[in-house]
C-alpha positions in Angstrom: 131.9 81.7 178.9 131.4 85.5 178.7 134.1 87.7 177.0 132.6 91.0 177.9 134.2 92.7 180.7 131.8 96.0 182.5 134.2 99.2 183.0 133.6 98.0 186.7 134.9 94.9 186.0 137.9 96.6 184.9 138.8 99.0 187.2 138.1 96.9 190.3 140.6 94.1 190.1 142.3 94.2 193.0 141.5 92.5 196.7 138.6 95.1 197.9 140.2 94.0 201.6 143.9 94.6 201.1 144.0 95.4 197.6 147.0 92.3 196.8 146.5 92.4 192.8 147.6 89.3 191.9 146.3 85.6 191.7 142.9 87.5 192.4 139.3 85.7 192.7 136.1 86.9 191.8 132.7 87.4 193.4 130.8 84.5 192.0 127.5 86.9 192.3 128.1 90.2 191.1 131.3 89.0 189.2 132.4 93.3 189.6 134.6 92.7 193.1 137.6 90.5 193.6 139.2 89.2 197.0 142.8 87.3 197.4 141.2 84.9 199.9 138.1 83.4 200.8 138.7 84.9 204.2 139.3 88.5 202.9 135.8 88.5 201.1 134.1 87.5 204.6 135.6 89.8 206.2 134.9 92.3 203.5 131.1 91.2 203.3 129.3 93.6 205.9 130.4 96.2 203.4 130.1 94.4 200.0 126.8 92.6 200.3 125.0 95.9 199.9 127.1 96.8 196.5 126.8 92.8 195.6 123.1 92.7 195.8 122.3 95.7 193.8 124.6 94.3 191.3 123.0 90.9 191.4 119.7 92.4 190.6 121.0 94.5 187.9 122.3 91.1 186.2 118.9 88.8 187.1 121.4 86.3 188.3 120.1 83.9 190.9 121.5 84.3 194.2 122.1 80.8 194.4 123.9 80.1 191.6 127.1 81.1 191.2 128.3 81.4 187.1 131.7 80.0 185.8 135.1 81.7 185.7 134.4 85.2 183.0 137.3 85.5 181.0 139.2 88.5 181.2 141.1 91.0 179.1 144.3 90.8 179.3 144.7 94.9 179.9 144.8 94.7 183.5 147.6 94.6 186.1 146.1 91.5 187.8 147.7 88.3 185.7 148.4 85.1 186.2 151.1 82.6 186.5 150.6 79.3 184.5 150.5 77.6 188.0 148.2 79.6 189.5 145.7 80.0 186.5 145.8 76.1 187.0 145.3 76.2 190.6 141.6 75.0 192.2 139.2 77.7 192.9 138.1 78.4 196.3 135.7 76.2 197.9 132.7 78.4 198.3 132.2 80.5 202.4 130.4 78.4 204.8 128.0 81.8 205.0 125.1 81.0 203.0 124.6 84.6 202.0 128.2 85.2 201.3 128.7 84.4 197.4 131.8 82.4 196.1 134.9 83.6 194.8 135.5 82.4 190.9 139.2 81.5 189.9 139.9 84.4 187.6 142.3 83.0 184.6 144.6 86.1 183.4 146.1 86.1 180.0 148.9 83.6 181.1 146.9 81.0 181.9 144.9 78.7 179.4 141.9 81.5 178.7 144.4 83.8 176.9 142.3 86.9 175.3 145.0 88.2 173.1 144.4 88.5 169.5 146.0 85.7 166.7 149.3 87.4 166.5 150.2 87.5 170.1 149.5 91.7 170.4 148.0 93.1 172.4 144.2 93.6 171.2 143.4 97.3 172.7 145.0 100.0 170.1 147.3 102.4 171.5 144.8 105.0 172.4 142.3 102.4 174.1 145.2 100.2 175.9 146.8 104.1 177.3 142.9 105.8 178.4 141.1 102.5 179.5 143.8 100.8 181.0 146.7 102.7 182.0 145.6 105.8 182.8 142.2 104.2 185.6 145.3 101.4 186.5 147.7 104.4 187.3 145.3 106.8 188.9 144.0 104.3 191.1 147.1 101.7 192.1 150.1 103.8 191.3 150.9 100.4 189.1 149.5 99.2 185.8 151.0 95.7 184.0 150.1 95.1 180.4 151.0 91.2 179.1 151.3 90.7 175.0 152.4 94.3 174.5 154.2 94.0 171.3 153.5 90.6 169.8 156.1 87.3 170.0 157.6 88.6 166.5 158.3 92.3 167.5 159.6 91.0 171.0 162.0 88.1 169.8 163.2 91.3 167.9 164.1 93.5 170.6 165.7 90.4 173.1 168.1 89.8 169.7 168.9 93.7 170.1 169.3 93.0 173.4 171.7 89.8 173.1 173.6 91.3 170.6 174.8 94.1 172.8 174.9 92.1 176.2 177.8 90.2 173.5 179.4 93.3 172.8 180.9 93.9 176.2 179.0 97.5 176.2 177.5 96.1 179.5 179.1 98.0 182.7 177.9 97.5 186.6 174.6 99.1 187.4 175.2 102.5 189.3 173.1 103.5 192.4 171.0 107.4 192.0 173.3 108.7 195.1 177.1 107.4 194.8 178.1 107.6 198.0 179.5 104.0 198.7 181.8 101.2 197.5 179.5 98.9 198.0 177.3 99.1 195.2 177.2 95.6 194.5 175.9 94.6 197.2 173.2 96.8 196.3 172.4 96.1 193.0 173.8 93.0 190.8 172.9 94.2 187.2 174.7 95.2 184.4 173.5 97.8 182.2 174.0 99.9 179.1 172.3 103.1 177.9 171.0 103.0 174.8 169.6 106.4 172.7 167.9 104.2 170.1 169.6 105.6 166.9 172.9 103.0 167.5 173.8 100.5 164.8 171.6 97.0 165.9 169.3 98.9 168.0 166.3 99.3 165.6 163.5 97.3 167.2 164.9 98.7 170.8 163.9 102.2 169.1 160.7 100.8 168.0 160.0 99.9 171.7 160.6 102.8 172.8 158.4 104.7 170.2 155.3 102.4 171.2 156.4 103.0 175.1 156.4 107.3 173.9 152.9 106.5 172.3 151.1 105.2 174.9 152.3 107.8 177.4 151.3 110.6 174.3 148.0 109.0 174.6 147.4 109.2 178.3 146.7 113.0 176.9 148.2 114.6 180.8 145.5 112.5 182.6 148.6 110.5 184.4 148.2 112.1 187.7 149.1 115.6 188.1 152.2 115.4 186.0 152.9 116.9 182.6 155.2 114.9 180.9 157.4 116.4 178.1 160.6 113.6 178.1 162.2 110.8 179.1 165.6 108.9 179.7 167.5 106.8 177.7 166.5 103.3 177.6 168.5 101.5 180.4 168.8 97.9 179.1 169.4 95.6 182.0 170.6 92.4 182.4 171.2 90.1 185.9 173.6 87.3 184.9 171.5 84.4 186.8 174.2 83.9 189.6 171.2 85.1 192.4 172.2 88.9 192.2 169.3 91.3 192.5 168.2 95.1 194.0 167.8 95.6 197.2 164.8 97.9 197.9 164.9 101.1 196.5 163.1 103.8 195.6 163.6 105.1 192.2 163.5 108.8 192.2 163.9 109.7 196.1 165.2 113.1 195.6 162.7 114.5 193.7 165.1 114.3 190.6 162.1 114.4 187.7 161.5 111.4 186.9 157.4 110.4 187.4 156.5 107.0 185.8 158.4 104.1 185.4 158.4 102.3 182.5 159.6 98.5 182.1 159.7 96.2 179.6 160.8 92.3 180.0 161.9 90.1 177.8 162.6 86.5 179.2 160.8 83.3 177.7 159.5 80.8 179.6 160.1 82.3 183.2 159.3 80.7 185.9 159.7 82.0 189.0 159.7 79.2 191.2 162.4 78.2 189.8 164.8 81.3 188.2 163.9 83.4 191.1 163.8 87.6 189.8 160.7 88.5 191.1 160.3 92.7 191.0 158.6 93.1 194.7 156.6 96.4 195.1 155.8 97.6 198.2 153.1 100.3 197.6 152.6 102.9 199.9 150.2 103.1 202.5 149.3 99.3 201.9 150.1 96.2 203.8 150.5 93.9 201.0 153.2 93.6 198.1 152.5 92.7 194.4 154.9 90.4 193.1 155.8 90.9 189.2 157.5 88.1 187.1 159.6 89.6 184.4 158.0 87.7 181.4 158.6 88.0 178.2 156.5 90.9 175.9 155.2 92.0 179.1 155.2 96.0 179.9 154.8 97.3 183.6 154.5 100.8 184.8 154.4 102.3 188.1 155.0 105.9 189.9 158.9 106.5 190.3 158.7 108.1 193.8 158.3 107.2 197.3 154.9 105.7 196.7 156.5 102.2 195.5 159.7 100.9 196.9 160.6 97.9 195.3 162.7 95.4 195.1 164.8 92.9 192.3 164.7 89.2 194.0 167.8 86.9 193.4 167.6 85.7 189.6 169.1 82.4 188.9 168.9 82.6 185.2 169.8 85.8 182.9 167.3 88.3 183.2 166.8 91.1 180.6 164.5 94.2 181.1 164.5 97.5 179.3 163.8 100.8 181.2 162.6 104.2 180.7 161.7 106.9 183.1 159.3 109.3 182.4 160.1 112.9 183.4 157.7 115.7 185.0 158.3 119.0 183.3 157.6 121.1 186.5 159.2 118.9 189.1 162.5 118.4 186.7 162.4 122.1 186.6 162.7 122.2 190.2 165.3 119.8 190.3 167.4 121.7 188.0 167.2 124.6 190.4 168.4 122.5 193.4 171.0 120.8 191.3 168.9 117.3 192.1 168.8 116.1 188.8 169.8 112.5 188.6 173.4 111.4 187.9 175.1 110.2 185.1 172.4 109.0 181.9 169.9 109.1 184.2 169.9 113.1 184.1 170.1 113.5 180.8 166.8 114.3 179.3 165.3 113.5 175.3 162.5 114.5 173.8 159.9 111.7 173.2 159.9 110.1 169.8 157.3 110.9 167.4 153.8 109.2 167.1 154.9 105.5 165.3 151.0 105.3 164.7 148.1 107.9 163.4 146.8 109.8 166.6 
């Protein structure tokens, strides 16, 4: 089984139909496309076969024999569910010239690529150019699975526990107040944390690896030139089926560019504990669905471009969040007085580089 991925390989993982990005299948011939359904790569094939063949020739692969599952790297946004990396393959198109779609097992299913310590293998600089910044650019959303390590992350949710037991924790508050009905809204409870608090020292370290990797995206993150960030909102949904409605993050125009998110519950299982985040992408008729597992790190634009939404959650459900903010559009915002309220207007510098640039 091959563990080399192609920079094509890397940057094409999404349904080249309706661009779904998760529980994906590859092309079994040029093994550089991916479709969410046998039926979305016939449909697709009038405009693929052309980009397939070439391929196939490149790669002297016979036409009519379609390789194994390729293994891959476990920097991309597609992953997989334990159940669906388990889950058959599809059953090859009735099209002889049509090649199969190969089961693609993501780093949560039994081909897990990450390195003996449970990190993630790229280095900062690698994870923020090769993944984030091609994953950002091109879907707006970018999720990156073993991001700290089991060790380092069983550090943070203890953080995170021992404040959730403090009684810190207060309702979550909505970016316009302009209702009582905030709960019916949002079900979280949050507190804002700087990173310098007493039992807070591995949240800080999170934070520092989150300022890293947006350091190393060297202003290549869109248009946007990013020169803070928030407080860290630690989050938690009791598990009594409260979620988030869809929203929109930053609506207004308040500053705040990427969102950054990182989960910390073992052994989730959606099926069961519910708390899916639901993004609705812009401009796209399908949704990505992203569990909130643990050591896992998601990003995705703040604006208009991704609505999403918090499913029910039937078991406690902890996530830490920063926003990133855009120096000119905050500047802006400060003009029209459309900065967000409370700690989520209140800008701090990033941390400084936890690791040699």
């Amino acid at each position: 089984m091959e563990k080399q991925q192609s920079d094509l390989d890397r940057d094409r993982q999404y349904c080249e139909l309706c661009g779904k990005m998760e529980n994906l299948l590859k092309c079994g011939r040029c093994r550089s496309s991916f479709y969410c359904s046998k039926e979305h790569q016939k449909q697709h094939w009038k405009k693929h076969k052309l980009i397939c063949k070439e391929a196939d020739k490149a790669q002297q692969l016979p036409k009519q024999m379609p390789e194994q599952a390729q293994e891959v790297p476990e920097k991309c946004p597609q992953k997989k569910s334990p159940e669906q990396a388990d889950s058959a393959s599809l059953p090859q198109p009735t099209d002889a010239d049509i090649p199969g779609v190969d089961d693609t097992p993501g780093v949560d299913g039994p081909n897990n690529t990450a390195t003996p310590n449970g990190q993630s293998s790229s280095s900062p600089q690698k994870l923020a150019m090769e993944c984030i910044v091609p994953c950002m650019n091109k879907h707006g959303i970018c999720v990156v699975d073993n991001f700290l390590g089991t060790e380092t992350g069983l550090g943070i949710l203890d953080n995170v526990k021992a404040l959730h037991k403090t009684g810190r924790f207060t309702d979550g508050q909505l970016v316009s107040q302009k209702s009582d009905s905030t709960k019916d809204i949002r079900g979280d409870k949050i507190t804002w944390i700087e990173g310098k608090e007493t039992g807070c020292e591995k949240i800080r370290f999170l934070m520092s690896r989150m300022d890293d990797l947006i350091r190393h995206c060297k202003g290549k993150l869109g248009n946007y030139t990013i020169n803070g960030r928030t407080k860290a909102m630690v989050a938690c949904y009791p598990g009594n089926g409260t979620g988030y409605v869809r929203h929109v993050d930053n609506p207004n125009g308040d500053g705040r560019c990427v969102t950054c998110i990182y989960y910390l519950n073992k052994d989730w299982n959606a099926k069961e504990h519910g708390g899916l985040l639901r993004i609705f992408p812009e401009g796209k008729a399908q949704f990505a669905d992203i569990e909130p597992k643990f050591d896992r790190l998601l990003l995705f634009w703040s604006d208009r471009r991704n609505p999403h939404e918090v499913q029910p959650a039937f078991s406690t459900r902890y996530a830490i969040t920063v926003w990133y903010f855009d120096a000119d559009e905050r500047a802006r915002a400060k003009e029209k007085y459309l900065t967000g309220t409370g700690e989520k207007g209140v800008k701090v510098e990033l941390n400084k580089p936890s690791d040699p640039s």
